[in-house]
Phi, psi and omega in degrees: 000128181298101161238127178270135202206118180237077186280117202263164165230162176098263188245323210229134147257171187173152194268133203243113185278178194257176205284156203251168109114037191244135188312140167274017183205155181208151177239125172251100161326314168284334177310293179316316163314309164280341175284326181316303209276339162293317189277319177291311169298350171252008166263357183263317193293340179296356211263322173285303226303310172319331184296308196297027179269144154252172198246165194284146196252143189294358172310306172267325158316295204284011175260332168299167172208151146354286181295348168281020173271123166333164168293313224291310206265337203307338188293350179274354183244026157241047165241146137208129172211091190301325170288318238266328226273306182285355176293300222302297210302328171307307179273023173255331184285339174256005175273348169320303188292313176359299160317333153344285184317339189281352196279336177281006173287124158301313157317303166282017172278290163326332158229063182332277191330289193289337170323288181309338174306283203274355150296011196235331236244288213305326200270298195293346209270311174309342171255348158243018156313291182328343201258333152303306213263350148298304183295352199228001195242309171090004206299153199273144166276197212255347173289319176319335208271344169275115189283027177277329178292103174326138157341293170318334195273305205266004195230028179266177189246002155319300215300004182217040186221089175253329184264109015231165219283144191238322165314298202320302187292335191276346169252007137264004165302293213300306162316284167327290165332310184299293180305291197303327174283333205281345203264332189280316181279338215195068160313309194275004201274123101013282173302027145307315211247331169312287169305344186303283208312308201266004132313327191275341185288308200294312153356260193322306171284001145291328176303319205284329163319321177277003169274269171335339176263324170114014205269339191250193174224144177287354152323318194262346174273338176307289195294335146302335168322281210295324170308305186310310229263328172291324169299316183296332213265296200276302188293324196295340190279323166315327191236013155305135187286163177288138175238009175271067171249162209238087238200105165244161202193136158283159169227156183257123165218126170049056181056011167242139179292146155213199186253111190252155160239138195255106178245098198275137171231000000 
């Protein structure tokens, strides 16, 4: 948000607004590079890491139990549902698509190019956090642990990648990003707090789908929360434009001159 501050000196102060139609993001070629070039390389190390997951053996099904489960997480592993499993994934591809909807914006239209940018940047950052702590963590989802749940299902090598919810993460990226750009273009907007709640409200039912369907523990949906949500956060901040300028101009008050100064941040 732009602010202007105009200190006169001699007789008069006065509020100097900052300059209207100018973008809050910019693309810096080098910037863009090293992320391209950062986002590819952890997107190829998500993809070994991911390899070394093995799949359960029934042997190791049948030593689990319940009771080695935290209290806070254990009520997730009497959930299964295969429709609630497949609502979620619908209803994660369209709180995704959502950000979208901003192309109808004028402003963000006029900056197609860096919009899609850091929606791309948001949505890649968001789908491969999630993929270190599945290759690496191994945690069994919360289904396994139900014997109402087919064999076939739990001896799968998904059935061991629960930490941490990549649905989860991928709708509070998406969510944040949308509210954080929409807040950037349109400071002065009403519908600001409106849009926070119902992206982060929509957010939130996907996690909870992955809680109900059994696939997830709320632990892996918090800390997807919370990843989705740094994504959503870091890139539009990364690709803001500078705003720390310094500016003098004369100013007029009540027909005295005075030296104003302009501090856009």
């Amino acid at each position: 948000m732009r602010l202007s501050v105009c200190a006169l000196s001699l007789l008069a102060v006065t509020l100097v607004k900052p300059v209207l139609g100018e973008s809050p993001y910019s693309r810096d070629r080098s910037r863009d590079d090293r992320l391209a070039a950062a986002g590819a390389a952890a997107a190829a190390g998500a993809v070994l890491v991911g390899q070394s997951t093995k799949s359960l053996t029934m042997r190791e099904i049948d030593g689990l139990s319940r009771e080695s489960v935290n209290r806070f997480d254990r009520s997730a592993t009497y959930n299964y549902s295969e429709s609630i499993s497949q609502t979620s994934d619908i209803l994660m591809g369209a709180v995704a698509a959502v950000p979208l909807a901003l192309l109808l914006d004028d402003a963000a239209r006029e900056d197609l190019g860096t919009f899609t940018l850091m929606y791309a940047e948001t949505m890649a950052l968001a789908l491969i956090l999630p993929a270190y702590g599945k290759g690496t963590i191994n945690r069994v989802r919360p289904f396994v642990y139900n014997p109402a749940v087919p064999m076939d299902r739990k001896t799968t090598r998904d059935a061991r990648r629960s930490f941490f919810s990549r649905h989860t993460s991928v709708a509070f990226a998406s969510a944040v990003f949308l509210s954080t750009v929409y807040d950037d273009y349109h400071p002065d907007s009403t519908a600001r707090r409106y849009i926070w709640a119902a992206s982060l409200l929509a957010a939130t039912a996907v996690g909870f789908t992955c809680y109900q369907s059994g696939d997830h523990f709320p632990t892996d949906i918090i800390v997807g929360a919370v990843a989705g949500s740094a994504a959503g956060l870091v890139i539009p901040h990364l690709h803001r434009s500078p705003r720390a300028e310094l500016t003098f101009m004369p100013a007029v008050v009540d027909s005295q001159i005075g030296c104003g100064l302009q501090l856009r941040l």
